[in-house]
C-alpha positions in Angstrom: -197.3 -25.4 64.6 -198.7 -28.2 65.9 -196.9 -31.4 66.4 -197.1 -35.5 66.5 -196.0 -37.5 69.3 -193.9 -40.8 68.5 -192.2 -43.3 70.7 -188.9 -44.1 70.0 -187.1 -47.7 71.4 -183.2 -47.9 72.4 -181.3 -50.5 73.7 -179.7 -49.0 77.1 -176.2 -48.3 76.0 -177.6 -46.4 72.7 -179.5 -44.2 75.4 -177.2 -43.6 77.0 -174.7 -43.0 74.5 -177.6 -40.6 72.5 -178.0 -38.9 76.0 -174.1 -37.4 76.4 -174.0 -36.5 73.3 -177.1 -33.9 73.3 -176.2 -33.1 76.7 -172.5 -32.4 75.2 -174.2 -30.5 72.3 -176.4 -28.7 74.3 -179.7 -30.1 73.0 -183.0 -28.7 75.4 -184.2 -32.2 74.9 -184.2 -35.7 73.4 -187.0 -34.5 71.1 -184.9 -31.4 69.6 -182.3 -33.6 68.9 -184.3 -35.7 67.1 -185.9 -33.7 65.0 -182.3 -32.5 63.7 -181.5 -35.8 62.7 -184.1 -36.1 61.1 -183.6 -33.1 59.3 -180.5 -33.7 58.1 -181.2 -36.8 57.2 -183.3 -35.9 54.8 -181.9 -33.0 53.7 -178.7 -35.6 52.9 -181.4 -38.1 50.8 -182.5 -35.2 48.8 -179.3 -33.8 47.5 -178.0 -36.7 45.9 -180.3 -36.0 43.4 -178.3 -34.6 40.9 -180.8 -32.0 39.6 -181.8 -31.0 43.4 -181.2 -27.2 43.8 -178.4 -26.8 45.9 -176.9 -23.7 48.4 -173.4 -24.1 50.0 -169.7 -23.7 50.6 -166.6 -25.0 49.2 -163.7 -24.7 51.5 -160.4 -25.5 50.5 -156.6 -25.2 51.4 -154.3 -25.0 49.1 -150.4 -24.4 48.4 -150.0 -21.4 46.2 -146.3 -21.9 45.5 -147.8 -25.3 44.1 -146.8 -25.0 40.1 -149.8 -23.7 38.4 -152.3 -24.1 41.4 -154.0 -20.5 41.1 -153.8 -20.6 37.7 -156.1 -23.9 37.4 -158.4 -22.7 39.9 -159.1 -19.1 38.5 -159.8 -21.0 35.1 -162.2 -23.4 36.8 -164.0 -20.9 38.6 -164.5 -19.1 35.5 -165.5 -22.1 34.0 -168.5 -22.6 37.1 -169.4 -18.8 37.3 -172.7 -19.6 37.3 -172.3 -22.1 40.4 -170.4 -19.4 42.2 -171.7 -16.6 44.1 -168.6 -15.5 45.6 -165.1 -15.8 47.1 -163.4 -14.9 50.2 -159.8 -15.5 49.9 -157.3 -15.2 53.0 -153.4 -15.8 53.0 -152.8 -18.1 56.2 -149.1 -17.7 56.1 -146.1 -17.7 53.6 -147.2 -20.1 51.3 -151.2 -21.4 52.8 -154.3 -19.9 51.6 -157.6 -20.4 52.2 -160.7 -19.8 50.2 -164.3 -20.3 50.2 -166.5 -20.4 47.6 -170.5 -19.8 47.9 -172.1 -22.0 45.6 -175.5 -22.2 44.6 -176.9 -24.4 41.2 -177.9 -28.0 40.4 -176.0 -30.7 42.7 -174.5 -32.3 39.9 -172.8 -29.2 38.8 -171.8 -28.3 42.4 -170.4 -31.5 43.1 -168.5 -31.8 39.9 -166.9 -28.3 40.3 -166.2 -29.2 44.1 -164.3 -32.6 42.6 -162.3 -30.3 40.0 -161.1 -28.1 42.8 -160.2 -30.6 45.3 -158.3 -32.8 42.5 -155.5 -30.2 41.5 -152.3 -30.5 42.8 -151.4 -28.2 45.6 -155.4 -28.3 47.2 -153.6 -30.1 50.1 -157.8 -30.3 51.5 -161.0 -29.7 50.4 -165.1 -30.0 51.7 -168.6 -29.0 50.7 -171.5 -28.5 52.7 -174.4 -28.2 50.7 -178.4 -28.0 51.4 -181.3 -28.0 49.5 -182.6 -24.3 48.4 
């Protein structure tokens, strides 16, 4: 692949501050860290688009003593079976679990099934990570 050179202008203490911070990441070089930026940058712009094709994960703690809590999310998960791949459920201690949903579809739909989830009582925290397909 080839590739463009660009120049780039800082102010000294953005350098500087830019420079621990791929050092701390463990970034080969300025350039490499650029370029993810970049990336996700415009991986961020295009997903807002409600219609964009999305791919991701739903994470999300939740209380299951919590009155009705798996009961509301097994019925809105059936409701979004088409945004769902799949589960992975795990019981983090007497009354904790976590799960995390695959989820694949239009962003709109992901979103709004992500804001469903993370609104019911007993989800004590929720996040999505999505990307463009």
């Amino acid at each position: 692949m080839t590739v463009e050179r660009v120049g780039v202008s800082f102010e000294p203490p953005l350098l500087r501050d830019f420079d621990e911070l791929i050092r701390r990441k463990g970034y080969p070089s300025r350039s490499e860290a650029l370029r993810d930026l970049a990336r996700k940058s415009i991986i961020e712009a295009s997903v807002k688009d409600g219609n964009a094709e999305v791919l991701g994960t739903l994470t999300i703690i939740y209380d299951h003593h919590a009155h009705g809590v798996t009961d509301k999310l097994l019925h809105i998960q059936h409701h979004h079976h088409t945004e769902i791949l799949t589960t992975t459920h795990i019981h983090v201690d007497e009354k904790d679990c976590l799960e995390v949903l695959i989820v694949k579809g239009k962003a709109g739909e992901v979103r709004k099934l992500a804001e469903n989830i993370q609104a019911l009582k007993g989800v004590r925290h929720g996040g999505l990570v999505i990307t463009r397909v």
